[in-house]
C-alpha distance (Angstrom), angle and dihedral (degrees) to the residues before:
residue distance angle dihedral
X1 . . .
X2 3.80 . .
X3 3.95 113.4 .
X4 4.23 118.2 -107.4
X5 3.44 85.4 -109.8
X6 3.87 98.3 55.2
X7 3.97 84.6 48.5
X8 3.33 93.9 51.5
X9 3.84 91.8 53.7
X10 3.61 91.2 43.2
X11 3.79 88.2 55.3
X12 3.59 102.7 47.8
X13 3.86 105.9 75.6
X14 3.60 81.8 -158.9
X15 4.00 103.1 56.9
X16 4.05 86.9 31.4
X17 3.91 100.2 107.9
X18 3.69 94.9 -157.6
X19 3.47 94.1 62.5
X20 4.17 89.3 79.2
X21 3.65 72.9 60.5
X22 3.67 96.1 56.1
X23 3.76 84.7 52.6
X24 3.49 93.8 58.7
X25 3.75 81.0 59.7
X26 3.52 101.5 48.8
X27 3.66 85.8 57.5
X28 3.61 99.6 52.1
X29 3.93 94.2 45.9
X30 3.73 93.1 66.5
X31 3.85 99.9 30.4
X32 4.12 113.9 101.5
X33 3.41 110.8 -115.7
X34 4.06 134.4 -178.3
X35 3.66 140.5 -4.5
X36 3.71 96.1 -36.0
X37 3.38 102.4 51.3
X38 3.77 102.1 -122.8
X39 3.73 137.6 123.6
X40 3.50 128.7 -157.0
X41 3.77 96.8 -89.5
X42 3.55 87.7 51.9
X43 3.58 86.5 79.4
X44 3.27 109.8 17.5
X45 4.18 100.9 38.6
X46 3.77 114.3 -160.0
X47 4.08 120.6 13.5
X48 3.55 98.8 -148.6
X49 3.43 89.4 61.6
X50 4.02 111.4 27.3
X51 4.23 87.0 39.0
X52 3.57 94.0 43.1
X53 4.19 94.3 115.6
X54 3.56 97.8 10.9
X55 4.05 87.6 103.3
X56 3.56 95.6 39.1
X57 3.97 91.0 53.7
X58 3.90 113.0 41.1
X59 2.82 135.4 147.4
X60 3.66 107.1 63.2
X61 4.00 124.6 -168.4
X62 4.14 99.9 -115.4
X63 3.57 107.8 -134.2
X64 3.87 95.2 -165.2
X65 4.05 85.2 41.9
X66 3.51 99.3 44.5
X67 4.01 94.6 -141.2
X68 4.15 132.6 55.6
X69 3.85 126.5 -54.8
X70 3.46 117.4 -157.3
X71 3.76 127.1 -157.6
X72 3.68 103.3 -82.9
X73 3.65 97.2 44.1
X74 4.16 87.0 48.5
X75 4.01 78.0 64.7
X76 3.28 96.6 54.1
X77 3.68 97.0 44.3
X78 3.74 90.0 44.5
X79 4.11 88.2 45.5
X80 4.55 96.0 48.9
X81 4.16 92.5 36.1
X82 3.65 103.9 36.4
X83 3.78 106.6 23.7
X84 3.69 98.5 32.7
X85 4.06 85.7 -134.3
X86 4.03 136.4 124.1
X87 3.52 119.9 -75.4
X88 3.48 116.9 -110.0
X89 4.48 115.7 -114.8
X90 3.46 98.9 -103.6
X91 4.38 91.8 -121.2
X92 3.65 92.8 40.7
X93 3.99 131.7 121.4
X94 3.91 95.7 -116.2
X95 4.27 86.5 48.9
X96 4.03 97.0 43.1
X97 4.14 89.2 38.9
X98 3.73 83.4 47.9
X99 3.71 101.1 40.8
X100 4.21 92.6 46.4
X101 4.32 85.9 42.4
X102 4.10 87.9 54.9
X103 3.79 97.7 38.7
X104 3.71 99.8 36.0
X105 4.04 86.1 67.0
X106 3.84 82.0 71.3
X107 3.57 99.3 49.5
X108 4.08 109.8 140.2
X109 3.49 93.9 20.4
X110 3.75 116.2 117.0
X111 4.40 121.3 -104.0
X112 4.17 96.8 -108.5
X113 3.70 95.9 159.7
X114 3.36 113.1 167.9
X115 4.55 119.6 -117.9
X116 3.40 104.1 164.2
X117 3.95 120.8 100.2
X118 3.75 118.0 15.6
X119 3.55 87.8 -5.9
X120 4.02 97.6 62.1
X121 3.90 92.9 70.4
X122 4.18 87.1 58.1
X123 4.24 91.8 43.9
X124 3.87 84.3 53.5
X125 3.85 95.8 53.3
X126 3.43 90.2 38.4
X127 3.57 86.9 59.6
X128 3.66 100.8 44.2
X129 4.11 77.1 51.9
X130 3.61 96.1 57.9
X131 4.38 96.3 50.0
X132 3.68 89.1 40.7
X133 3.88 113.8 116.1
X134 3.52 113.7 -131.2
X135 3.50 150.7 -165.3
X136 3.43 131.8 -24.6
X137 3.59 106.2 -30.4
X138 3.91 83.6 40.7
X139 3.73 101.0 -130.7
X140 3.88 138.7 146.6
X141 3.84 130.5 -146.2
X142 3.83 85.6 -112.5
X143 4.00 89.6 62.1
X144 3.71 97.5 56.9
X145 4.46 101.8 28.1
X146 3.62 96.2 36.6
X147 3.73 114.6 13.9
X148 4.13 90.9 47.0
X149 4.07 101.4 15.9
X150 4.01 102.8 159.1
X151 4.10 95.8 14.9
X152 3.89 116.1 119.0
X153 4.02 122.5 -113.6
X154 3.86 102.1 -173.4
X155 3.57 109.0 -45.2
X156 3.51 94.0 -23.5
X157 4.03 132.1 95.0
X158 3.79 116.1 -141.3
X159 3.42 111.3 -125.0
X160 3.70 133.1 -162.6
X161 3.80 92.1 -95.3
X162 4.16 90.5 -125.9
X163 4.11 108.1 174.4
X164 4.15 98.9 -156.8
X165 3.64 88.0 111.6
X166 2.74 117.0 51.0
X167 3.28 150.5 148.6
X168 3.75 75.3 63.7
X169 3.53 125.3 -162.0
X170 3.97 103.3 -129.5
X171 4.00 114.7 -141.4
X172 4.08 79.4 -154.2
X173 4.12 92.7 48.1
X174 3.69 88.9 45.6
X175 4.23 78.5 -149.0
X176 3.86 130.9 63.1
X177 3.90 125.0 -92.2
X178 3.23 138.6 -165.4
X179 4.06 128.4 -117.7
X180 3.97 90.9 -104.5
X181 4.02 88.1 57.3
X182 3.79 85.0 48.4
X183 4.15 93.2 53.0
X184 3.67 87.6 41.7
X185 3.75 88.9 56.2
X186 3.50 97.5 49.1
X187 3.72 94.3 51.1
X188 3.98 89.5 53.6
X189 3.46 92.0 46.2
X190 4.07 88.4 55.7
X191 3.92 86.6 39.5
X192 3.49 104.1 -112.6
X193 3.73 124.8 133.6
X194 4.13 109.1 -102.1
X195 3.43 125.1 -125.0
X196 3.65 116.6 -125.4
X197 3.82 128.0 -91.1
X198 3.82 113.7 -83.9
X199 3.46 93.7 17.8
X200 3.62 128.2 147.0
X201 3.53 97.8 -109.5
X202 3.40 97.7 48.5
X203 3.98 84.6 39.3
X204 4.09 86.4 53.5
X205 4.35 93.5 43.9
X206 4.12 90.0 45.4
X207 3.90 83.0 52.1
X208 3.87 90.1 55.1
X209 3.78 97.8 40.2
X210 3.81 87.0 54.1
X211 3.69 85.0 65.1
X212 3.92 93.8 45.0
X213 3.71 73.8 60.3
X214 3.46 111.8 48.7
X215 3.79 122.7 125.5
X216 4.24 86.8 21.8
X217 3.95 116.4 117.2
X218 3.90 110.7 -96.5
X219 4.11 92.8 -115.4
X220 3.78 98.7 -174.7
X221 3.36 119.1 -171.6
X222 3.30 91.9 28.8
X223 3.62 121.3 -179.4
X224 4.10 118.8 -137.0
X225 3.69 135.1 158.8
């Protein structure tokens, strides 16, 4: 549903806006960090070929966690265990620039995340999530990216609500965000009180929008209105 000309931004790697965000991530992938004295190549080596499915395959079932870890909070685990540095806020510009750097290595390659095992339980509340009515205006995710996919609301077309983009840089942000900003969002916009970023029902609904996605091309950044 996006406009040619939003494509055509989204395509150039030039004109795309979130890729000064993807530079910020480039950066921060080979910068040493924390108390060990390692960056993220220091483990890892070259993104474009240790990242090359990471954003085609997250989530993850955490064994240590006992639930799903999506990309961003992979970073952070990756940057407090292995680096011995900060965690990143989940909406700042180090975490989108190094979200869209990691997934971006994957771009064109098609969503296969995995839900079976420990990982079925968290598709199936994810799903239950995604029909549930909610809030004030007592609506589901299924009644505005299924039920009326392509119809306006306002100035706005519905879309399908597909995640293979993101994080997304918003024409109406004016700044990427990530797909937990994008559920939180939605639930405001349907007045109901949003969970917080990273948490296990968002963790649960990214899991089952993954597989809404599967078999599309991972697009990230994409670029939407």
């Amino acid at each position: 549903y996006a406009t040619l000309e939003t494509r055509a931004i989204q395509d150039d790697d030039f004109a795309n806006p979130a890729f000064l965000w993807f530079e910020v991530g480039e950066a921060q992938w080979n910068k040493v960090q924390g108390s060990k004295g390692k960056s993220c190549a220091s483990c890892h080596g070259e993104a474009e070929l240790s990242m090359a499915h990471v954003g085609s395959s997250y989530p993850k079932f955490d064994l240590e966690k006992q639930k799903p870890i999506n990309v961003e909070l992979r970073i952070n685990k990756c940057r407090t265990e292995h680096m011995g540095a900060k965690p990143f806020k989940y909406e700042s510009k180090n975490m989108l620039g190094t979200t869209i750097y990691v997934k971006a290595q994957a771009r064109g390659s098609v969503i296969n995340t995995d839900f079976s095992g420990a990982m079925l339980p968290w598709f199936e509340k994810g799903k239950t999530f995604y029909y549930q009515r909610r809030g004030q205006l007592d609506m589901s995710c299924a009644n505005c990216h299924e039920e009326n996919a392509g119809n306006m609301i306002r100035a706005n077309r519905l879309s399908e609500g597909q995640v293979n983009g993101f994080p997304t840089f918003r024409l109406k942000w004016q700044k990427p965000g990530s797909l937990h900003r994008r559920f939180r969002g939605c639930n405001k916009q349907v007045r109901s009180k949003p969970y917080k970023y990273g948490s296990d029902e968002y963790l649960a609904l990214e899991t089952y929008v993954m597989y809404r996605a599967r078999n599309l091309p991972v697009e990230t950044p994409a670029v939407r209105n």
